[in-house]
N, CA, C and O atoms as a GROMACS GRO file, in nm:
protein
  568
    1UNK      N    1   0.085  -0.118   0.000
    1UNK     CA    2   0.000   0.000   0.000
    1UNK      C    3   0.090   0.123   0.000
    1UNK      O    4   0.187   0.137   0.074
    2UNK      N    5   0.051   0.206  -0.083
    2UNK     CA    6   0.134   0.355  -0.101
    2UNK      C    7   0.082   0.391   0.035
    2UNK      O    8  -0.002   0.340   0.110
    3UNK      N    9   0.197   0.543   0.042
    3UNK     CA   10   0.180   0.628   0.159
    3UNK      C   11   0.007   0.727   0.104
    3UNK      O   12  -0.093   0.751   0.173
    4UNK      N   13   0.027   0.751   0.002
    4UNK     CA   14  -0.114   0.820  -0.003
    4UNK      C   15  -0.196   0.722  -0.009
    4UNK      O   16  -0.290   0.756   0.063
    5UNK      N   17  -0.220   0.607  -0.057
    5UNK     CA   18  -0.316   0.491  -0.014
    5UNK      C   19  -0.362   0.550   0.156
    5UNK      O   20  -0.442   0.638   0.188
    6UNK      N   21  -0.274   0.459   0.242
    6UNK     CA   22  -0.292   0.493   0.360
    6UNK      C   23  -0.302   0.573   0.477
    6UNK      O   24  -0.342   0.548   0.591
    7UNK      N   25  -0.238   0.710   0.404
    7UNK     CA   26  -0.315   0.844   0.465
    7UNK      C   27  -0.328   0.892   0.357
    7UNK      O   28  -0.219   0.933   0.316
    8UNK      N   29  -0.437   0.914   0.262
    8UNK     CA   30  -0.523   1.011   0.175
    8UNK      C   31  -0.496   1.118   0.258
    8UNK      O   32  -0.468   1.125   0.377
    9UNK      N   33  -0.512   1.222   0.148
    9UNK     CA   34  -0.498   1.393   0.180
    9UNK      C   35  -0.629   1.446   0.094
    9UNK      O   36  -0.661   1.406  -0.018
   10UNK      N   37  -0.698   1.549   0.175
   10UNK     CA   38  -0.762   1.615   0.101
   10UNK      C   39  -0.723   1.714   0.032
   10UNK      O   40  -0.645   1.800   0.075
   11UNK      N   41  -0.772   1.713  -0.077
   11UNK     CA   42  -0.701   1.798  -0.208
   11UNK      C   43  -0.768   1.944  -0.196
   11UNK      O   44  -0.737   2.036  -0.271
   12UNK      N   45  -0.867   1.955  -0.090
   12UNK     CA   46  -0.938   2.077  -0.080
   12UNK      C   47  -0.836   2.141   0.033
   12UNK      O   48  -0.870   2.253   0.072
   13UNK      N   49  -0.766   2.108   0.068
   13UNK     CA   50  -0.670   2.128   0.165
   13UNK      C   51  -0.563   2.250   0.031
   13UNK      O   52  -0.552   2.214  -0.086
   14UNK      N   53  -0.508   2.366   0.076
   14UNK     CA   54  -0.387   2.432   0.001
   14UNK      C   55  -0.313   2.444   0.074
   14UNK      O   56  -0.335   2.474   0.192
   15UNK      N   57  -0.178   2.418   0.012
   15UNK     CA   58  -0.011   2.434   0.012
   15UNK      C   59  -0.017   2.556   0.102
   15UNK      O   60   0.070   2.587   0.184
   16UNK      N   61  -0.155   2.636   0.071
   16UNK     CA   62  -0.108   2.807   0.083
   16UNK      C   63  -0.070   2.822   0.232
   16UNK      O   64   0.010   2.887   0.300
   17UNK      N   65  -0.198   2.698   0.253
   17UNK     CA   66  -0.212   2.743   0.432
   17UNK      C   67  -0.131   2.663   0.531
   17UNK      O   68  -0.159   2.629   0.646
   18UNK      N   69  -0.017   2.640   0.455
   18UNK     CA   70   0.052   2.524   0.578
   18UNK      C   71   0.184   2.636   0.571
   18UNK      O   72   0.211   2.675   0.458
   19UNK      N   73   0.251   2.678   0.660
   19UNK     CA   74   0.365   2.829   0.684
   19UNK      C   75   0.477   2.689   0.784
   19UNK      O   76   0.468   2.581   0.843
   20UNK      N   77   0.571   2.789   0.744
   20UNK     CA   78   0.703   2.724   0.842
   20UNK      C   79   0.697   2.827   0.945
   20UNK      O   80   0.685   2.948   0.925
   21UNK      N   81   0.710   2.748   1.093
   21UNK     CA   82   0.664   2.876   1.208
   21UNK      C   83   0.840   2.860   1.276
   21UNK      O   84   0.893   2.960   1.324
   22UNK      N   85   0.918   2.718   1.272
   22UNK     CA   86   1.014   2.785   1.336
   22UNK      C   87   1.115   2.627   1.351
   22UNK      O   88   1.076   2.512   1.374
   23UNK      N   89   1.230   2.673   1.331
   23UNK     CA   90   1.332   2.541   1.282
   23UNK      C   91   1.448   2.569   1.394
   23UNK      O   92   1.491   2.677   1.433
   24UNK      N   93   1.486   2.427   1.434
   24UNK     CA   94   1.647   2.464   1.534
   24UNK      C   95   1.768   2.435   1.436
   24UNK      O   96   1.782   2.366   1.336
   25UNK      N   97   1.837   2.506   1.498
   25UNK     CA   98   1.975   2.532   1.385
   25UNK      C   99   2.108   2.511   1.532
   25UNK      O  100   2.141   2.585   1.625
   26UNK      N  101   2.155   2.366   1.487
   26UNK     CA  102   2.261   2.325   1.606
   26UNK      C  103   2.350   2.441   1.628
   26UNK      O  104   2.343   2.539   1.553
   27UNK      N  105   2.425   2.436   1.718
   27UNK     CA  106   2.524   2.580   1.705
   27UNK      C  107   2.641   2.492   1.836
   27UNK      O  108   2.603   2.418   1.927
   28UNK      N  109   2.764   2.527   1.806
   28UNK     CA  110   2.868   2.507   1.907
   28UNK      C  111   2.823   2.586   2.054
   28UNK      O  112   2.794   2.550   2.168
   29UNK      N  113   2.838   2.740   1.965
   29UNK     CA  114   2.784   2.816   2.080
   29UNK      C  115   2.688   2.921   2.077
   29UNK      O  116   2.724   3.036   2.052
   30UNK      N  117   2.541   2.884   2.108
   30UNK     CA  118   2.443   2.937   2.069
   30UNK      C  119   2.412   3.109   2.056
   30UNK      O  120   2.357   3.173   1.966
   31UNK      N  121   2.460   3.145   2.161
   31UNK     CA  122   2.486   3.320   2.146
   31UNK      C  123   2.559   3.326   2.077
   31UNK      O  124   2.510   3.391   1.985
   32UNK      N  125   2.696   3.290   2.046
   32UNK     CA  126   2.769   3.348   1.984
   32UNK      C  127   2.758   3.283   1.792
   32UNK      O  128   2.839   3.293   1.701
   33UNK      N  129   2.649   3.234   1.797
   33UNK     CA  130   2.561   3.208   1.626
   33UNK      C  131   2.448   3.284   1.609
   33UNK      O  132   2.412   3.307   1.493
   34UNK      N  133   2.365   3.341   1.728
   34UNK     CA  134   2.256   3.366   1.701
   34UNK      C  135   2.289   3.546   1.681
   34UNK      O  136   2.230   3.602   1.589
   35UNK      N  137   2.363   3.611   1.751
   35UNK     CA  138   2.448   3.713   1.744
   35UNK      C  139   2.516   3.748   1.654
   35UNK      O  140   2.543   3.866   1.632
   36UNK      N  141   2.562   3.636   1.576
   36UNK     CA  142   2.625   3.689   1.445
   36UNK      C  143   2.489   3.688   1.336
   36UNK      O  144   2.436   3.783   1.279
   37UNK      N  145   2.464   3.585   1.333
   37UNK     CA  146   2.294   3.612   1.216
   37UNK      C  147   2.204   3.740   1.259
   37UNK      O  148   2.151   3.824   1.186
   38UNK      N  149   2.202   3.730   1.370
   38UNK     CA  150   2.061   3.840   1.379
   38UNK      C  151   2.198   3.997   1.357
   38UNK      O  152   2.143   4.104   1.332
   39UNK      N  153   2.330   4.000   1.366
   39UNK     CA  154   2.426   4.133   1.353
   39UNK      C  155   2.389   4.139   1.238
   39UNK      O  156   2.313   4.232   1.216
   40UNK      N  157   2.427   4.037   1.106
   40UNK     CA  158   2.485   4.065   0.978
   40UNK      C  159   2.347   4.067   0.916
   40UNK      O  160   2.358   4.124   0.807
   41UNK      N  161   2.233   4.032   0.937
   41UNK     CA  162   2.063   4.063   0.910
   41UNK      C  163   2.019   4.197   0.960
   41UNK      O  164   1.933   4.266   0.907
   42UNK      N  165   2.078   4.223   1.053
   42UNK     CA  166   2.003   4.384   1.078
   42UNK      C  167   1.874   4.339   1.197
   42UNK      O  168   1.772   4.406   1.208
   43UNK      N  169   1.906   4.201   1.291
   43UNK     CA  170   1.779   4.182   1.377
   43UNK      C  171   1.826   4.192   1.488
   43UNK      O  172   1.940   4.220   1.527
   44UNK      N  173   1.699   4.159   1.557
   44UNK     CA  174   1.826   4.129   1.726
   44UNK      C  175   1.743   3.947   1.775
   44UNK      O  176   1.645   3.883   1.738
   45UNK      N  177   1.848   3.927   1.869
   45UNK     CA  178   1.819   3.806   1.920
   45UNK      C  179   1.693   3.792   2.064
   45UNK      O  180   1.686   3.845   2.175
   46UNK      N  181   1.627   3.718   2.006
   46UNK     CA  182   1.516   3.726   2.186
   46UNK      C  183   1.542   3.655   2.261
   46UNK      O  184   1.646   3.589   2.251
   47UNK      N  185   1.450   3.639   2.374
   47UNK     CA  186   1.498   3.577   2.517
   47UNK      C  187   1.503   3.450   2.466
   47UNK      O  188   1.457   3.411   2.359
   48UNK      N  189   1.586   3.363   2.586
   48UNK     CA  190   1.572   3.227   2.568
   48UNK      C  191   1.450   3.170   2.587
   48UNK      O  192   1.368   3.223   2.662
   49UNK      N  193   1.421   3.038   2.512
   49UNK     CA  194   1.301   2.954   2.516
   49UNK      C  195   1.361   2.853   2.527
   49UNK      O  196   1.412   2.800   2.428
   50UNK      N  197   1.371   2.795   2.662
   50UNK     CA  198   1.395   2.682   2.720
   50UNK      C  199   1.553   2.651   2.710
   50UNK      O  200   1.635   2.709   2.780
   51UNK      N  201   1.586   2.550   2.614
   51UNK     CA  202   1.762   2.541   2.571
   51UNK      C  203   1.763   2.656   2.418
   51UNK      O  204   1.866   2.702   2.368
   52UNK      N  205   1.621   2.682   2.366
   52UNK     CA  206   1.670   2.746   2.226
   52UNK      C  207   1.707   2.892   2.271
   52UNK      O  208   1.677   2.956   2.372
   53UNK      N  209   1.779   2.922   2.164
   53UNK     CA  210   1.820   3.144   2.159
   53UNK      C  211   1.743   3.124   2.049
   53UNK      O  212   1.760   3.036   1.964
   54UNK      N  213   1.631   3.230   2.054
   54UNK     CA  214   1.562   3.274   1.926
   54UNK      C  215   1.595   3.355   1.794
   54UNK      O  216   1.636   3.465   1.828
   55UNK      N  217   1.593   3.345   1.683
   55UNK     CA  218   1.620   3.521   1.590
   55UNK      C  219   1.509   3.502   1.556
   55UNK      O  220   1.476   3.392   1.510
   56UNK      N  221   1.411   3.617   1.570
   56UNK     CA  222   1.273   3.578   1.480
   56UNK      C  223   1.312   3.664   1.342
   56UNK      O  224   1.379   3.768   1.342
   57UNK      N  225   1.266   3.610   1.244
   57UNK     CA  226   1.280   3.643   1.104
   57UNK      C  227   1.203   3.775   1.048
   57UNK      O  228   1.239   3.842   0.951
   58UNK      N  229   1.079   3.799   1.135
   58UNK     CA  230   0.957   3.892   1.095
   58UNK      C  231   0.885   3.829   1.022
   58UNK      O  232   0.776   3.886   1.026
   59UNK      N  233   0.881   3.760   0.968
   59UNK     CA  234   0.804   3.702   0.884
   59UNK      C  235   0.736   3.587   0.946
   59UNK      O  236   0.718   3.495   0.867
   60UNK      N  237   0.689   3.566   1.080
   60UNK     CA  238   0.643   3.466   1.170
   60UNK      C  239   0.755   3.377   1.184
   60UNK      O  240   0.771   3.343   1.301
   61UNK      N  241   0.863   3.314   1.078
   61UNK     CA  242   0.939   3.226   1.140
   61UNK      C  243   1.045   3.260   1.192
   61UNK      O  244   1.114   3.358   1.162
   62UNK      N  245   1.076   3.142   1.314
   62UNK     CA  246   1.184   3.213   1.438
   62UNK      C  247   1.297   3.104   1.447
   62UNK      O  248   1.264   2.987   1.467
   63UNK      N  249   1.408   3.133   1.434
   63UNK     CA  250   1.545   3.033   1.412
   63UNK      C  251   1.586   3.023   1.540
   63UNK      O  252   1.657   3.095   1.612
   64UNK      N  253   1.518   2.905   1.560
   64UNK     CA  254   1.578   2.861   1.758
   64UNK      C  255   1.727   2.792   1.755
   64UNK      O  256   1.751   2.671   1.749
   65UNK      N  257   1.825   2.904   1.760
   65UNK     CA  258   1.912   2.806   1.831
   65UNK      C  259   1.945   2.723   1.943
   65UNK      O  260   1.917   2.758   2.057
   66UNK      N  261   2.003   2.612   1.916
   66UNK     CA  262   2.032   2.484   1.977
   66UNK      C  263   2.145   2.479   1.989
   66UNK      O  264   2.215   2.483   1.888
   67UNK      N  265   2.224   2.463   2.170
   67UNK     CA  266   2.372   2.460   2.129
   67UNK      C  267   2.375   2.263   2.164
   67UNK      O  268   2.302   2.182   2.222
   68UNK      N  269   2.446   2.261   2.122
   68UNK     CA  270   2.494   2.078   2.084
   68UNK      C  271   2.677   2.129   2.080
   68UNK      O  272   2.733   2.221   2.019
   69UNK      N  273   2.733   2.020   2.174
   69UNK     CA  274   2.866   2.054   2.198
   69UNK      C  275   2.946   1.895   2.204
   69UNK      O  276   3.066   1.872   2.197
   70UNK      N  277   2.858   1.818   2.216
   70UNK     CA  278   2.903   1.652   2.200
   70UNK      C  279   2.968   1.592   2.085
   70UNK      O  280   3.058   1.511   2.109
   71UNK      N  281   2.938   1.618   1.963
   71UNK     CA  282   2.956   1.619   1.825
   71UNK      C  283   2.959   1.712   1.745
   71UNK      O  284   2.894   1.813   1.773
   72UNK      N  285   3.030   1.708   1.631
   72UNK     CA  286   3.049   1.781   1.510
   72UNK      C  287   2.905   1.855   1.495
   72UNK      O  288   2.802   1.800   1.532
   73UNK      N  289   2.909   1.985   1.437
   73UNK     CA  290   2.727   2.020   1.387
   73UNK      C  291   2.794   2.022   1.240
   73UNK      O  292   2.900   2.073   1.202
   74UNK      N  293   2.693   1.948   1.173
   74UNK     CA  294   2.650   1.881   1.048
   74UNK      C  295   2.639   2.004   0.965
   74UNK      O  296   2.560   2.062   1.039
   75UNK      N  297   2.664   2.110   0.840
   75UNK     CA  298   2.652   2.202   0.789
   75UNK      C  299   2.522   2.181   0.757
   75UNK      O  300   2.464   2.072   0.751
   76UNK      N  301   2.467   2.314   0.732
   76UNK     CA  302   2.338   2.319   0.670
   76UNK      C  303   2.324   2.436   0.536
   76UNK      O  304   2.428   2.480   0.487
   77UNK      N  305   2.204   2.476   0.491
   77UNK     CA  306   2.164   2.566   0.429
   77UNK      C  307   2.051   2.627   0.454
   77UNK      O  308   1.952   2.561   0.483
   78UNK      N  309   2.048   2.795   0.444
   78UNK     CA  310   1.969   2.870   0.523
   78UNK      C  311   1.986   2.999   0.413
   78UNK      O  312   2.097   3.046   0.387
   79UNK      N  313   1.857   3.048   0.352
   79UNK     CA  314   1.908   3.103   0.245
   79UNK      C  315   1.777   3.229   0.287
   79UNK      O  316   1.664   3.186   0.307
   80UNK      N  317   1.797   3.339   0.295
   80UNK     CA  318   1.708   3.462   0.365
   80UNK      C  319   1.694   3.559   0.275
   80UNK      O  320   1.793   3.608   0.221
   81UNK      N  321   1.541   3.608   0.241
   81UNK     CA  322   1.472   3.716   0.116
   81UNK      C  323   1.527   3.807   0.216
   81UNK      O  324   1.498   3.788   0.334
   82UNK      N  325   1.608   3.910   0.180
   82UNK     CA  326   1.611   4.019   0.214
   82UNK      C  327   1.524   4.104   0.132
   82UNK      O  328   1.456   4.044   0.049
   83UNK      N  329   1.510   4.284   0.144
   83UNK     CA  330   1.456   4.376   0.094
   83UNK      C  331   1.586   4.407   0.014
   83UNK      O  332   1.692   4.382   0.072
   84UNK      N  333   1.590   4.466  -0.134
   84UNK     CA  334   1.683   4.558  -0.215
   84UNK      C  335   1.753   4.628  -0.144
   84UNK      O  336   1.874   4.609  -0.141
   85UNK      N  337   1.705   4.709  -0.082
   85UNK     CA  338   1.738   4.847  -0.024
   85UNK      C  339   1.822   4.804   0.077
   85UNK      O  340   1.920   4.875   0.097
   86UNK      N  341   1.803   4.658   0.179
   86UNK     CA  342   1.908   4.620   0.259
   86UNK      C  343   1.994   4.542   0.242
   86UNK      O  344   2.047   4.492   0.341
   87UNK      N  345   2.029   4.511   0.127
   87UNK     CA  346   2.106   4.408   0.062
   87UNK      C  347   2.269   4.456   0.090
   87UNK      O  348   2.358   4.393   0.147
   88UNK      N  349   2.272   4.593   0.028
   88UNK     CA  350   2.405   4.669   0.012
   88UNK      C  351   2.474   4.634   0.213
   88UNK      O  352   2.580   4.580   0.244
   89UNK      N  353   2.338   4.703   0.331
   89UNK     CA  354   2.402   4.686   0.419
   89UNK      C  355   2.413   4.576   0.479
   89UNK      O  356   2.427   4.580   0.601
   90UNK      N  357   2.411   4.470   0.422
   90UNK     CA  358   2.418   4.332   0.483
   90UNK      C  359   2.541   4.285   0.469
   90UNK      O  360   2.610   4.220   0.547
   91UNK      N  361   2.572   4.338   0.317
   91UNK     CA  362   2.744   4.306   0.265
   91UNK      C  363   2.784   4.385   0.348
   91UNK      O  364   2.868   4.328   0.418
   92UNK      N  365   2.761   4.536   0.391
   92UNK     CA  366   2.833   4.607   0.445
   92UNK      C  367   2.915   4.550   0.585
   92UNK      O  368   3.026   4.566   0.636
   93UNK      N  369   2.823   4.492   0.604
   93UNK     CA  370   2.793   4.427   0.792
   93UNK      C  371   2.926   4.284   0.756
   93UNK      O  372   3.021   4.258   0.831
   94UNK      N  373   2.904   4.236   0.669
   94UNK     CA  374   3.002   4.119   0.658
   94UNK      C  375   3.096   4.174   0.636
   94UNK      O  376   3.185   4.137   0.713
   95UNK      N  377   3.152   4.306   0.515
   95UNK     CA  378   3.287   4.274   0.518
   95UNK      C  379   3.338   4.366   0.683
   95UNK      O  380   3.450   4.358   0.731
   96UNK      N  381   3.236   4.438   0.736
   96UNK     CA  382   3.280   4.502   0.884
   96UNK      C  383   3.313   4.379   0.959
   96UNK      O  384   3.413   4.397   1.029
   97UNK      N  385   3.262   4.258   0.969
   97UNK     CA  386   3.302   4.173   1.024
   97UNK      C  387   3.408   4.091   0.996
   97UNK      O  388   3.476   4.023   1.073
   98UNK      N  389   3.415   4.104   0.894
   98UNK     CA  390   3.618   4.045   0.833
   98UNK      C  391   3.548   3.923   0.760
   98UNK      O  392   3.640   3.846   0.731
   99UNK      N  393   3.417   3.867   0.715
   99UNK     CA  394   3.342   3.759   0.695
   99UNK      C  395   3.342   3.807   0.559
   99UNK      O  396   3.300   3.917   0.523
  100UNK      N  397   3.420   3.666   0.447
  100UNK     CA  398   3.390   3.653   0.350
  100UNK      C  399   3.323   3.609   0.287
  100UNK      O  400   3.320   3.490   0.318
  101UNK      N  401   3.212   3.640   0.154
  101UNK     CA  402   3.129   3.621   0.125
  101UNK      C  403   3.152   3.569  -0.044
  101UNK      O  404   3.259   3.602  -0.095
  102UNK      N  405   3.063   3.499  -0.120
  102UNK     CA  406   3.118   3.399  -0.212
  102UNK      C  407   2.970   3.467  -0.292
  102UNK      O  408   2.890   3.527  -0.220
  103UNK      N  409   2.940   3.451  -0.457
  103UNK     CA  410   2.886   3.457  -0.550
  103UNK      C  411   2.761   3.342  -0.596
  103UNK      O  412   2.657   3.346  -0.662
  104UNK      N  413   2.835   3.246  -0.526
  104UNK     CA  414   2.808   3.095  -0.559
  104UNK      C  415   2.817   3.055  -0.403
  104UNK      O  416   2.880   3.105  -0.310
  105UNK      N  417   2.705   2.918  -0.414
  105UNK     CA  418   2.701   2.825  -0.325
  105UNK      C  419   2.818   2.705  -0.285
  105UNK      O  420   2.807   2.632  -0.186
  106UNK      N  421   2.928   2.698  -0.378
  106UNK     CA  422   3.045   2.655  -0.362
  106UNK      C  423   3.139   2.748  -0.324
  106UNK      O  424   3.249   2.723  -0.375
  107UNK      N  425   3.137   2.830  -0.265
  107UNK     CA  426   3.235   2.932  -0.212
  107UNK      C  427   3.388   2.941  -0.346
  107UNK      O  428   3.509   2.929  -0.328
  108UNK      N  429   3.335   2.958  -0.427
  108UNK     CA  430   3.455   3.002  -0.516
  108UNK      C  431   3.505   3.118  -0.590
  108UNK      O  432   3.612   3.147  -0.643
  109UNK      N  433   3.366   3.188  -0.570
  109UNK     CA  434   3.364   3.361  -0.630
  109UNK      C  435   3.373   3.442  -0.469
  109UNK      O  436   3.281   3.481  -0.397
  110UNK      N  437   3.529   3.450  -0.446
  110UNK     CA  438   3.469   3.559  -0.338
  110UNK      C  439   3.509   3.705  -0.350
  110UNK      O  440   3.599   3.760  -0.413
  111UNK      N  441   3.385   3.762  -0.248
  111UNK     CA  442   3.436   3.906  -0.249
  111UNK      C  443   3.320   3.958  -0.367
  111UNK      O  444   3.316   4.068  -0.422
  112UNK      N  445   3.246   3.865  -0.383
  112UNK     CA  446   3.134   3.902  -0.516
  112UNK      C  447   3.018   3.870  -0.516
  112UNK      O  448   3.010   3.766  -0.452
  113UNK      N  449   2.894   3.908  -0.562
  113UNK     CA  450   2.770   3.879  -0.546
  113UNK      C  451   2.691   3.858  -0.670
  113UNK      O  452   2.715   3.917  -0.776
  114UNK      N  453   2.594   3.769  -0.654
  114UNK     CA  454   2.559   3.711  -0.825
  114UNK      C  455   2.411   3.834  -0.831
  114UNK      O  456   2.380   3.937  -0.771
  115UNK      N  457   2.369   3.774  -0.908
  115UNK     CA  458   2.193   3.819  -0.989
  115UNK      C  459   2.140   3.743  -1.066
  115UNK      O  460   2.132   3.741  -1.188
  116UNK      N  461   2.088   3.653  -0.959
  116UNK     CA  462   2.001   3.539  -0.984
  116UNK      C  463   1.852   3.590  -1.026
  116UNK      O  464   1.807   3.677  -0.951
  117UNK      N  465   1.805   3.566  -1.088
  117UNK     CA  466   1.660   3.573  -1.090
  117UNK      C  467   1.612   3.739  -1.086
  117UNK      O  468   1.513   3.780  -1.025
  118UNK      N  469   1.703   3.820  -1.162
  118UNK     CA  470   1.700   3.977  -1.140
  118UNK      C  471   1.739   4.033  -1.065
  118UNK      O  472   1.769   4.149  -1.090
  119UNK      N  473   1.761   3.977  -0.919
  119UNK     CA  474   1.781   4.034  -0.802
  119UNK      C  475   1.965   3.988  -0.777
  119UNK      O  476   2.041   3.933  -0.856
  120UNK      N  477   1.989   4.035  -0.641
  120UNK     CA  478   2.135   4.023  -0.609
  120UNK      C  479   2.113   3.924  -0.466
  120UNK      O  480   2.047   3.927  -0.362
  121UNK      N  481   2.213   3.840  -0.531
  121UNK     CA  482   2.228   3.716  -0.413
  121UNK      C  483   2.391   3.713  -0.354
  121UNK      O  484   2.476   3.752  -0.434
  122UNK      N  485   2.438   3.667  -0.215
  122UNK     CA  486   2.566   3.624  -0.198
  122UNK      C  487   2.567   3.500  -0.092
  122UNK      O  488   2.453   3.459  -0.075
  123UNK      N  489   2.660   3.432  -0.018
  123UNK     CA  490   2.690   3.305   0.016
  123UNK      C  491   2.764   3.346   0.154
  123UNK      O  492   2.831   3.449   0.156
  124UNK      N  493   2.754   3.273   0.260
  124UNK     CA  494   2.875   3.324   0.392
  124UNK      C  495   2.826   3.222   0.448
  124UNK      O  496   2.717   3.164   0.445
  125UNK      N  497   2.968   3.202   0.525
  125UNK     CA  498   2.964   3.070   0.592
  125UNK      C  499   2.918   3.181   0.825
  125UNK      O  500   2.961   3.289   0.866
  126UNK      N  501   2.848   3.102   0.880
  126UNK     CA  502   2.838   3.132   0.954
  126UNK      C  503   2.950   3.069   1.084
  126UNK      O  504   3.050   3.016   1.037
  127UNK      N  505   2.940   3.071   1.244
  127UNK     CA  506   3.063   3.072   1.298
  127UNK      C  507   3.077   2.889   1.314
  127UNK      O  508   3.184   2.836   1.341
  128UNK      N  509   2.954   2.814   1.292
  128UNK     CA  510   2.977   2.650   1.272
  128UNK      C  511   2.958   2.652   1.165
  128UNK      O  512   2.867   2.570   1.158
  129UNK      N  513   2.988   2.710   1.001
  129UNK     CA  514   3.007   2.632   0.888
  129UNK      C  515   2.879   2.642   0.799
  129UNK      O  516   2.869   2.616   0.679
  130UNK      N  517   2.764   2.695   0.905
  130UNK     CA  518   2.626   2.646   0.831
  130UNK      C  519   2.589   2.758   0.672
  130UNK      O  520   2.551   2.874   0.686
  131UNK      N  521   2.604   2.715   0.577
  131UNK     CA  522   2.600   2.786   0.475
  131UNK      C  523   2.499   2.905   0.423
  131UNK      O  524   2.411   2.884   0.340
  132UNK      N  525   2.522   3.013   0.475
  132UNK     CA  526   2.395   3.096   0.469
  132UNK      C  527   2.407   3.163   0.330
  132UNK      O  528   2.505   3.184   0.259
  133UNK      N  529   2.252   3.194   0.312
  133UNK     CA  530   2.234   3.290   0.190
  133UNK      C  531   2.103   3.377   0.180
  133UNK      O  532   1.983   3.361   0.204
  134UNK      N  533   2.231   3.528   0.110
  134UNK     CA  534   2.092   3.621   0.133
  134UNK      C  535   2.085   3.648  -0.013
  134UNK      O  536   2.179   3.654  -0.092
  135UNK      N  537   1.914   3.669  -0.043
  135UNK     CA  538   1.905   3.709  -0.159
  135UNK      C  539   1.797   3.806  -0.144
  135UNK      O  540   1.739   3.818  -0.036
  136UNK      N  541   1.765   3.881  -0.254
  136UNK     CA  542   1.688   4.000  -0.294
  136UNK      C  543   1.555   3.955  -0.363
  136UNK      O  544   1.452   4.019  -0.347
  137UNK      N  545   1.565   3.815  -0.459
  137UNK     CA  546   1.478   3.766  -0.556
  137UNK      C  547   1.430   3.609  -0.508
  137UNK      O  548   1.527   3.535  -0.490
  138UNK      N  549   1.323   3.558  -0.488
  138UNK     CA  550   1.318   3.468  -0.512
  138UNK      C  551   1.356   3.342  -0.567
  138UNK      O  552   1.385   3.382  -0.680
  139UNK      N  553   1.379   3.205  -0.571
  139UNK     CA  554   1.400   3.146  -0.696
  139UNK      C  555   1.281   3.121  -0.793
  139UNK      O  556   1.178   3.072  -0.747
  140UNK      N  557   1.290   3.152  -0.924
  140UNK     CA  558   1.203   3.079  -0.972
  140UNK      C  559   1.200   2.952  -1.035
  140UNK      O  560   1.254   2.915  -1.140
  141UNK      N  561   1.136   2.897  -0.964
  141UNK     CA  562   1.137   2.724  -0.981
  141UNK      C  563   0.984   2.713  -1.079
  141UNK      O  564   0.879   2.776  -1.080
  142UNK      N  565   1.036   2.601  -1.155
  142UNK     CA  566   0.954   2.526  -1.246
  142UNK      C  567   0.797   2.502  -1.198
  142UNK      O  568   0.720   2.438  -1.271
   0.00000   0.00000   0.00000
């Protein structure tokens, strides 16, 4: 039996109404990750919730950091719509931070920013590795 066999979905149901409200992102050391994302974004960090440090995004979803110190944290990808108008100071904020920033998702263009999809995108690794990206444009997918 398929998975939709055995839980059917109603099709009157939309994509529209299901939102991402809020994801943990491992960190060595949780202030000192959640402090650099919410610096080089232009946010600030909120109180703790339980073991997580919050950044809320504005956009309802909130990036709970998790510190995990037992094992390696696993890289990820985390890729953030900025506004046009704050794009310029976001680079600004990285190279103030000595944080190099890449063109591409393979870190091989650095010091440069692409224009994907009309808009301006760039690449930075955060303080565990996790591969962030800010862009201006959407992707447009098929």
């Amino acid at each position: 039996m398929s998975y939709d066999q055995q839980y059917p979905h109603d099709s009157a149901l939309s994509a529209a109404g299901v939102q991402l409200n809020h994801t943990a992102i491992y960190a060595s050391d949780r202030h000192l990750s959640a402090e650099f994302l919410a610096a080089v974004l232009g946010l600030k960090v909120g109180a703790p919730f339980g073991p997580f440090l919050p950044v809320d995004l504005g956009n309802g979803v909130t990036l709970d950091y998790y510190e995990k110190r037992d094992e390696p944290i696993q890289s990820q990808h985390y890729a953030f719509l900025v506004p046009d108008q704050q794009f310029d100071a976001v680079i600004t904020r990285l190279e103030a931070a000595g944080v190099t920033y890449y063109a591409d998702p393979g870190h091989t263009e650095p010091g440069q920013t692409n224009r994907l999809f009309g808009g301006r995108g760039a690449y930075f690794d955060d303080p565990d590795g996790h591969n962030m990206e800010v862009m201006t444009r959407p992707y447009i997918r098929p």
